[in-house]
C-alpha positions in Angstrom: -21.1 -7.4 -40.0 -22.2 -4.1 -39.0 -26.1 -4.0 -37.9 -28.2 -1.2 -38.1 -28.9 -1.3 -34.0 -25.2 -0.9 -33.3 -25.5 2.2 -35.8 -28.4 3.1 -33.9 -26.8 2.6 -30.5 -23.5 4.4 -31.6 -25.8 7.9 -33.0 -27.6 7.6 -29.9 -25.6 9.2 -27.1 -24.2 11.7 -29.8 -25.3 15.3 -28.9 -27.3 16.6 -31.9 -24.6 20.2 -32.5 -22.3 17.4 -32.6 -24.3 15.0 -35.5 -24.7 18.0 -37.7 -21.1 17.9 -38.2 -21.5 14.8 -40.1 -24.3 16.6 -42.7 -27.5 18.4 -43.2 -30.0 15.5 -43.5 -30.6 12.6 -41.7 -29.1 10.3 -44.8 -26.0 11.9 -45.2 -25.4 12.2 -41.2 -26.1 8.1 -41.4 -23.7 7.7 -44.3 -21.1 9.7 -43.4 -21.1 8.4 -39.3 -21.0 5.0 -40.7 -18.0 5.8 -43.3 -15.7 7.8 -41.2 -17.1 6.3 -38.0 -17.7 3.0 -37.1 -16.0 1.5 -40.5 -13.0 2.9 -39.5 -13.1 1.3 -36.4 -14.1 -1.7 -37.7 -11.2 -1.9 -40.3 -8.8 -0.9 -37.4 -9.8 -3.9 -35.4 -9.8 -6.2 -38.0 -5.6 -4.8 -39.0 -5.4 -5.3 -35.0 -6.7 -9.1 -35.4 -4.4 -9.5 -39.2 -1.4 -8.4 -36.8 -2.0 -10.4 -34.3 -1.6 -6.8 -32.0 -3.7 -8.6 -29.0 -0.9 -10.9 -27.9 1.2 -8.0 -27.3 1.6 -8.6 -23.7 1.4 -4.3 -23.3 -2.0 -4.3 -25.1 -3.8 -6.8 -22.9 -2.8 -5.2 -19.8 -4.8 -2.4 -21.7 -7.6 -4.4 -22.8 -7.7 -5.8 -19.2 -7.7 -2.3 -17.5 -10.6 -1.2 -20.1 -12.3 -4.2 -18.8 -12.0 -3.2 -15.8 -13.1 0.4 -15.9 -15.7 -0.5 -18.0 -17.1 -3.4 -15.2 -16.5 -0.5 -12.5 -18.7 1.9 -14.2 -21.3 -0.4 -14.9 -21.6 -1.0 -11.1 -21.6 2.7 -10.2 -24.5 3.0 -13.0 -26.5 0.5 -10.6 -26.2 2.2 -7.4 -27.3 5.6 -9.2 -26.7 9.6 -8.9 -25.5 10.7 -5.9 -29.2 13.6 -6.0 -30.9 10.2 -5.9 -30.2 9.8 -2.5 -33.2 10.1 -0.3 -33.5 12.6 2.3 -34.1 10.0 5.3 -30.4 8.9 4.7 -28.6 12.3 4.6 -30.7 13.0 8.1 -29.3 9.6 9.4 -26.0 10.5 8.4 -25.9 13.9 9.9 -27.1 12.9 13.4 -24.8 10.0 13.5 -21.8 12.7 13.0 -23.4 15.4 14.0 -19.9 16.0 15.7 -18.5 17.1 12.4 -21.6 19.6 11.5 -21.3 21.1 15.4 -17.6 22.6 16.0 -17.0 24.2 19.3 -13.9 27.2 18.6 -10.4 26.0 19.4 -7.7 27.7 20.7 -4.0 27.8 18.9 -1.6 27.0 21.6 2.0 27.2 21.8 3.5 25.2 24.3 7.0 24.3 25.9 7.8 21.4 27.5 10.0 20.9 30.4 10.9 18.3 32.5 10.9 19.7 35.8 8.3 22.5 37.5 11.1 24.4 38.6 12.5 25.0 34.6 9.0 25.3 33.9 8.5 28.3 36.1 12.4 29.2 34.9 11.1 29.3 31.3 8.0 31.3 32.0 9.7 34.1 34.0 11.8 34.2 30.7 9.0 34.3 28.6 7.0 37.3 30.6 10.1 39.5 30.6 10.3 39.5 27.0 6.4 38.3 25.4 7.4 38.0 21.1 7.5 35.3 19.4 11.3 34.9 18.9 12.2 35.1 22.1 9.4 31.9 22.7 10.5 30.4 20.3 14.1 30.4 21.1 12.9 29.1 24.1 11.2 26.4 22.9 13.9 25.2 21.3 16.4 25.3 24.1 13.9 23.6 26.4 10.8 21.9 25.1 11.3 18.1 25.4 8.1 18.2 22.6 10.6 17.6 19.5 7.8 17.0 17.2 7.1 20.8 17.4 10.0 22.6 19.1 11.6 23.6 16.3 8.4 25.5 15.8 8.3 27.3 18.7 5.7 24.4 20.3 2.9 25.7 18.4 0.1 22.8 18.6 -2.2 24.5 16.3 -5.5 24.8 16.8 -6.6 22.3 19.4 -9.9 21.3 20.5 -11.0 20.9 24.3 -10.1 16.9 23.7 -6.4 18.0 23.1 -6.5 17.1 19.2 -5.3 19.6 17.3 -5.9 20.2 13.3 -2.0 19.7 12.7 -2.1 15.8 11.9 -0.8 13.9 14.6 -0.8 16.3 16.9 -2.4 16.0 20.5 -2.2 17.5 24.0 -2.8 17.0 27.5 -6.8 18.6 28.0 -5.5 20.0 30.9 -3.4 22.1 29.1 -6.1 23.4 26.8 -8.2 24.2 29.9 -5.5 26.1 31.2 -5.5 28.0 27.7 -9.0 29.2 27.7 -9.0 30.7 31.1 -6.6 33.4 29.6 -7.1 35.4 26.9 -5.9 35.4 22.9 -2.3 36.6 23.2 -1.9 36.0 27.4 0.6 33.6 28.9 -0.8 30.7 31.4 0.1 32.0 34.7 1.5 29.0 35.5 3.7 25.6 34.5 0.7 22.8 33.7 1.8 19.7 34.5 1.4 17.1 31.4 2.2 13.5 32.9 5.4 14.1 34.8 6.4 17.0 32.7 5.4 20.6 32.5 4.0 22.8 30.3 4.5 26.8 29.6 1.6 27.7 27.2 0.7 30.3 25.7 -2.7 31.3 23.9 -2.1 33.0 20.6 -5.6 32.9 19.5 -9.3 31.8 18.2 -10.7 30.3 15.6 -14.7 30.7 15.7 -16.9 27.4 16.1 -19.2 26.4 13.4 -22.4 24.5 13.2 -23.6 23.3 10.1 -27.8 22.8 9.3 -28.5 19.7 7.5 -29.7 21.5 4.7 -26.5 22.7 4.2 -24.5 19.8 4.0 -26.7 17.5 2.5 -25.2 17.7 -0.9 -21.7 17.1 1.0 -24.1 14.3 3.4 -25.3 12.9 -0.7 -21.8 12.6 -2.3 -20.2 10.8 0.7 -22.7 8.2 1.2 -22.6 7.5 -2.6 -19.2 6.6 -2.1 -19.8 4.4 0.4 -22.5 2.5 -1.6 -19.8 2.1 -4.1 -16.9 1.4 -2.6 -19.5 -1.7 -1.0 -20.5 -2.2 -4.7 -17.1 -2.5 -5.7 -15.8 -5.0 -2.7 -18.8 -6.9 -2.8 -18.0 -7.7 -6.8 -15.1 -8.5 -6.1 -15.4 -10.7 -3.1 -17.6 -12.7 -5.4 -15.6 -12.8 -8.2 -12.3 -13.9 -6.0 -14.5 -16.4 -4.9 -15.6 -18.0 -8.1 -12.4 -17.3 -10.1 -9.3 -17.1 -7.9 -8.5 -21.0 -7.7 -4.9 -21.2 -6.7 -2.1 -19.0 -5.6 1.5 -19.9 -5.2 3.0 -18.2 -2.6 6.5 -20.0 -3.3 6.7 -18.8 -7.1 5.6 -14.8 -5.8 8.5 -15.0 -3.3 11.2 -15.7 -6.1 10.9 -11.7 -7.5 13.4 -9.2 -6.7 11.7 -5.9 -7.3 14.2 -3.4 -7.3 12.4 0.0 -6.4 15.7 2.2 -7.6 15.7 1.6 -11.3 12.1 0.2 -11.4 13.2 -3.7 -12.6 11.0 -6.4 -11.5 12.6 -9.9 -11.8 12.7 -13.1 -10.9 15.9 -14.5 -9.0 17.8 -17.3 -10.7 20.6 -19.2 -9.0 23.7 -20.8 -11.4 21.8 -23.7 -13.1 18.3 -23.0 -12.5 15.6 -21.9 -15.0 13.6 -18.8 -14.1 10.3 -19.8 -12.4 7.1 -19.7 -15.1 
């Protein structure tokens, strides 16, 4: 049966350019929607239901995932657009981080390594005879005990005061970046600066300019992250609920009988001579 408020419902949301494909009146755009529309559809389903085509273990999983996607945007629906957010909340966010909207400049650093102060001071003497970067970076790579960045002639990237640098992972010794700013873009540290019991030959290479960000200016940015948040909590607090009321038992035996090999994509369950295949 095919009621006139699922017609309705299924017009609705149609843009009108789009409706006027389907005629020139509002009885032959009816007619015609229904016809090539949602009979069709309905006739499909029903050949799916003749053929039994739901079993088919491949089209649950698809029937589950629609589910699922359908259940997820139903919850994001609830929490709203992301303009919706009020004002109060953006400000909240922004002073809580205001680290991220205030950026003091940071100075790119290239550093070598050595293990002693006297090949420190060895290094350096090499390094102010001949200032380019090949001969540095040969340098680096013949002494620096840094091997996460040697082969690169030690640069660190741009690093902050707090020795964290925008290259992920990498981090410095403060003292060394203090050392960097009392010379200028392009100048070698005077001298070695000693990083736990190691030493350092750095070299500032340049600037990159602080920022500082107004509220006003980020709040779009401030909007679409908290929006996430609220449903990514959405999300996790359905499903804590539903794992709750429908997750009843889990045998941890029967999921450690699958071999999944990762090479040729196979998952299986192990069987040894004689024994059926877990169910």
């Amino acid at each position: 049966m095919i009621t006139v408020g699922e017609v309705e419902d299924r017009l609705a949301p149609i843009p009108r350019f789009q409706l006027r494909t389907f005629g020139a009146t509002s009885g032959e755009i009816a007619r015609k929607f229904l016809d090539q529309v949602i009979v069709h559809d309905a006739l499909l389903a029903l050949g799916a239901q003749d053929k039994h085509i739901d079993q088919d273990p491949a089209v649950k999983v698809m029937l589950d995932r629609t589910l699922s996607g359908a259940t997820l945007r139903k919850v994001r629906e609830q929490i709203g657009i992301a303009n919706a957010i009020p004002m109060s909340e953006v400000q909240q966010y922004y002073d809580a981080n205001r680290a991220h909207y205030d950026q003091k400049d940071r100075v790119n650093v290239w550093r070598i390594l050595c293990p002693s102060r006297d090949e420190a001071l060895t290094v350096l003497d090499a390094a102010k005879k001949d200032p380019t970067i090949q001969n540095f970076t040969q340098l680096a790579r013949d002494h620096s005990l840094d091997k996460a960045t040697y082969m690169r002639g030690g640069n660190l990237g741009f690093v902050g005061d707090d020795g964290v640098s925008n290259e992920p992972g990498v981090r410095v010794d403060p003292a060394v970046v203090a050392a960097a700013r009392s010379v200028k873009d392009g100048e070698l540290v005077p001298a070695p600066v000693q990083e736990g019991t190691a030493f350092a030959v750095a070299w500032r290479r340049g600037t990159v300019a602080g920022q500082h960000f107004t509220v006003e200016q980020v709040a779009q940015q401030i909007r679409d992250t908290l929006w996430h948040q609220k449903a990514e909590a959405a999300e996790k607090a359905l499903m804590d609920k539903l794992r709750a009321d429908k997750v009843k038992d889990v045998n941890e035996i029967l999921l450690g009988t699958f071999d999944v090999a990762v090479n040729d994509g196979t998952i299986k369950a192990r069987k040894k001579p004689g024994q059926v295949p877990p169910q």
